[in-house]
N, C-alpha and C positions, 0 to 999 in steps of 0.2 A: 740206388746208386746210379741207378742208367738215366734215372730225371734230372740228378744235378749234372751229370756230366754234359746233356742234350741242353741245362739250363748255363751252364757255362759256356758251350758251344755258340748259343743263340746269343752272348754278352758279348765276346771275343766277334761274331761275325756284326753286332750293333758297331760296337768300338770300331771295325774295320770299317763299316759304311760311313760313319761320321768323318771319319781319317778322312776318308776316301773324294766326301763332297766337302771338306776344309782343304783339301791338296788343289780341288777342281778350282772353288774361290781363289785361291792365292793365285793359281797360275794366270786363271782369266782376270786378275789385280795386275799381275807383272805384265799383262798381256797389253791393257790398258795403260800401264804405267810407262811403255816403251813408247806407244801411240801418244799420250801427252807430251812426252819431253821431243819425241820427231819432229810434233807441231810445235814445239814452243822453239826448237832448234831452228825449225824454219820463219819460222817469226821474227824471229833477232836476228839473223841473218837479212832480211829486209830493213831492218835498222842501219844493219852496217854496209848497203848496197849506197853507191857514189852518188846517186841521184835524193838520197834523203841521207840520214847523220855521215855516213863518210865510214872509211876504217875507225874502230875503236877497238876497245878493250873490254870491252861490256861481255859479262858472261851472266847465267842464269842459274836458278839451282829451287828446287821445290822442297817445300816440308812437309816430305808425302806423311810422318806422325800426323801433324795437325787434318788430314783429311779422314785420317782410317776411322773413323766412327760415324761419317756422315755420308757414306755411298748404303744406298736401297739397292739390295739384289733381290731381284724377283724369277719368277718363274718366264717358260718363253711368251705363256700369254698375258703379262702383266701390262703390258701396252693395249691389249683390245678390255682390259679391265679398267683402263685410266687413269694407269698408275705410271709413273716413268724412273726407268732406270738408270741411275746414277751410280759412277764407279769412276776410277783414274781417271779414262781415259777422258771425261769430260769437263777433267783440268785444263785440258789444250783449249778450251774457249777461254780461258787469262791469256791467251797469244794477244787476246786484243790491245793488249797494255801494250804492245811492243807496236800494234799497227798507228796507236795513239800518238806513241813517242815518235814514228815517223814522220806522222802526219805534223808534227811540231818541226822538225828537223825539215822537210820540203817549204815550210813557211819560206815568205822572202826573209823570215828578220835574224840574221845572221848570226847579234849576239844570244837570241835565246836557242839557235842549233848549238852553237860553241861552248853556250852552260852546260846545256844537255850532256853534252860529249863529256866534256870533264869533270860534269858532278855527278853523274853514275856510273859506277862501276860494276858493281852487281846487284842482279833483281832477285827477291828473293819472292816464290810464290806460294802463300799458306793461305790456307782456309781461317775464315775468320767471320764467327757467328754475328757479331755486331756489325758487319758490314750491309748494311741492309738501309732501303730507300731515306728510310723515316729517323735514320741517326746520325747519317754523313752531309757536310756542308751543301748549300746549293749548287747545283752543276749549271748545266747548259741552260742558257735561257731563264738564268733564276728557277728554275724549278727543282724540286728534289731531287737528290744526284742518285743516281740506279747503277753508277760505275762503281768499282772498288775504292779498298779505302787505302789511301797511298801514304807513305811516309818515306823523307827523305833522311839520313843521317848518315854521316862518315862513308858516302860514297857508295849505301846501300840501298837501294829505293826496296821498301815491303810493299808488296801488292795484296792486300786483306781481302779474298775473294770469298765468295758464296754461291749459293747455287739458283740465288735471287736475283744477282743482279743482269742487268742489261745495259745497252750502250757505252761499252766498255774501252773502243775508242776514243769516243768522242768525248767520255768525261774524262780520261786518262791525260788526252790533248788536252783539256780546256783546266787541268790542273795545273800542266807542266807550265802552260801559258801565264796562269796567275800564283805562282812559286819561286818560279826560276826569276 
């Protein structure tokens, strides 16, 4: 009788440890999840500064579902192992979509700031496996595009990001430039 109750004890104190390191994840996710949307908050506020797009109405919004299966949580020494860890908050690198769309907006050429302005209205940021060098149009310089993969419709621009890409500006510019 005293082994199953000692064997039920040691189940109930498992179940508690597992609770325990699923409560620690979630929180260090919202912890990260606060830290991307600050940087993306700050990012599109550089959109609507007078010096590049002007006031607008541009708002943002993430589909943190499409990211939850693709953040590595590792231990504290998973970086001296060579491993890198990936969680929300390393969404805030899609801010660069918004330094992109400035960088369009500072241009001299007046009607492509003026599309911008009023053909986006919201960006919407998801994770998106197919976004990757070897499947998206050519970017900069004719060469493989390493930026996200963009789509405009009904005033919604999707930014299809990954945790591959790079030059995320400069391809984000060099789309708006050949779309708009």
């Amino acid at each position: 009788m005293r082994s199953r109750h000692w064997l039920g004890g040691l189940g109930i104190g498992i179940g508690l440890l597992a609770s325990t390191l699923a409560l620690a994840g979630d929180v260090e996710d919202k912890k990260g999840m606060k830290t991307a949307e600050e940087t993306l908050t700050k990012a599109l506020a550089s959109v609507s500064a007078p010096q590049s797009c002007g006031k607008n109405s541009m708002k943002f919004s993430i589909d943190w579902p499409s990211f939850a299966d693709t953040y590595v949580h590792c231990s504290p020494d998973c970086a001296a192992n060579g491993k890198l860890e990936i969680g929300p908050q390393n969404v805030g690198g899609s801010s660069a979509v918004f330094d992109g769309m400035a960088s369009v907006c500072r241009d001299d050429n007046k009607d492509l700031k003026e599309a911008l302005v009023a053909k986006v209205k919201n960006v919407v940021i998801k994770y998106d496996p197919t976004a990757t060098p070897d499947k998206l149009e050519k970017g900069v310089g004719g060469g493989p595009n390493s930026g996200p993969r963009l789509t405009l419709k009904n005033g919604t621009l999707t930014v299809g990001y990954n945790w591959k890409l790079a030059n995320i500006s400069s391809e984000t510019a060099f789309w708006f430039r050949k779309h708009l």
